[in-house]
N, C-alpha and C positions, 0 to 999 in steps of 0.2 A: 310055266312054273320054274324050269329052268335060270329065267331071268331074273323072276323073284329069288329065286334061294343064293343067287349071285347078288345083289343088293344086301341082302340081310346078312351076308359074309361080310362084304365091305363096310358095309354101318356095322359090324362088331370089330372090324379094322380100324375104324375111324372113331369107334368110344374110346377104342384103346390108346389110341396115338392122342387123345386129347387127354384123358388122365393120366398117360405119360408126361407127357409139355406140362401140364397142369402143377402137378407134383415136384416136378425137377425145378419148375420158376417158385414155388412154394420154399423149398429147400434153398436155390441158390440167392433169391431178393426176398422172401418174408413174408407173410400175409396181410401187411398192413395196406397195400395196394393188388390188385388182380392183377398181376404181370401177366401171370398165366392166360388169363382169358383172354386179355387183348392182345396177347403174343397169338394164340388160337385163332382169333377171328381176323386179325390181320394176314395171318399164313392161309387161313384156310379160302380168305376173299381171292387173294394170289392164286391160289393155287385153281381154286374153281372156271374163274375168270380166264384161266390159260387153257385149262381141260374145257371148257365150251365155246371158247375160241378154235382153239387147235380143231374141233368136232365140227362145230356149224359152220364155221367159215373159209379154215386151211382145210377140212375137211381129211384131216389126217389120223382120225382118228373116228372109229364105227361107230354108231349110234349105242350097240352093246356096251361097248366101253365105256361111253360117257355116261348112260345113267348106271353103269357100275360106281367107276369112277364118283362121277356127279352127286349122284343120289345118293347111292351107296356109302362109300367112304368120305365124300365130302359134308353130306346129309348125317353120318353117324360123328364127323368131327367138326361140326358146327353151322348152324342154320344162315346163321348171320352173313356166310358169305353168300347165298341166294339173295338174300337181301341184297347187299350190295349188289351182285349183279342187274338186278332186276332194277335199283333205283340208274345204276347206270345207263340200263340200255333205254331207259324213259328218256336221260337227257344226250345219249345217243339219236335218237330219233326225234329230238327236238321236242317232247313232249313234258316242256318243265311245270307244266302246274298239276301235273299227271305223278311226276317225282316227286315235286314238293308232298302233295297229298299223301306219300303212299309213308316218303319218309317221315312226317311230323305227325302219321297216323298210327303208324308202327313203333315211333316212339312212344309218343303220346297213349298210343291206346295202351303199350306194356308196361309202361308206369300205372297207368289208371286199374291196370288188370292186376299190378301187384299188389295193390296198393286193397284192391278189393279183396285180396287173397288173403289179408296181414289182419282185414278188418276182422273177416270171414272166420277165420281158424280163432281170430284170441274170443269169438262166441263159443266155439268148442273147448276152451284150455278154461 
């Protein structure tokens, strides 16, 4: 329980620190483009990718910590870097039609799932 209630900390760490980033690129470049969001998901790819390295590999880091870290604050400041890791370690282990899939499925299906979402809500408006 303990571990859970340290995750749900960090993912209220990592909403925060992403409507931070969010708002300040809002303010300093404009909403006509998502700075904010790709400034997010590119830090947060970085940053995840170092925290499960450093843990599974240099092994410098507990297993606590990373799904603190990991899940936690990285999981509450943006999804998309799991993603990245994960299409990474497919063509890390030479598995590219395993990446291709996961990424042209993951695009592909979240367009196709907004797109049903947009259909979906204007039957309710």
């Amino acid at each position: 329980m303990t571990r859970f209630l340290l995750v749900c900390l960090g993912g209220a760490f990592g909403t925060g620190a992403r409507y931070l980033i969010g708002t300040w690129a809002v303010r300093s470049w404009g909403a006509r483009f998502p700075f904010g969001t790709l400034a997010i998901n590119i830090l947060g790819s970085f940053l995840l990718v170092m925290i499960l390295y450093l843990s599974t590999q240099a092994r410098l880091i507990s297993t606590d910590t990373r799904i603190i870290l990991g899940t936690g604050v990285m999981g509450g400041f943006t999804t998309y870097s799991t993603f990245n890791y994960e299409v990474l370690r497919f063509l890390q282990e030479g598995a590219y039609g395993a990446a291709a899939l996961y990424l042209f499925g993951t695009v592909a299906g979240c367009l196709a799932a907004g797109v049903g979402a947009v259909a979906l809500a204007r039957t309710f408006v």
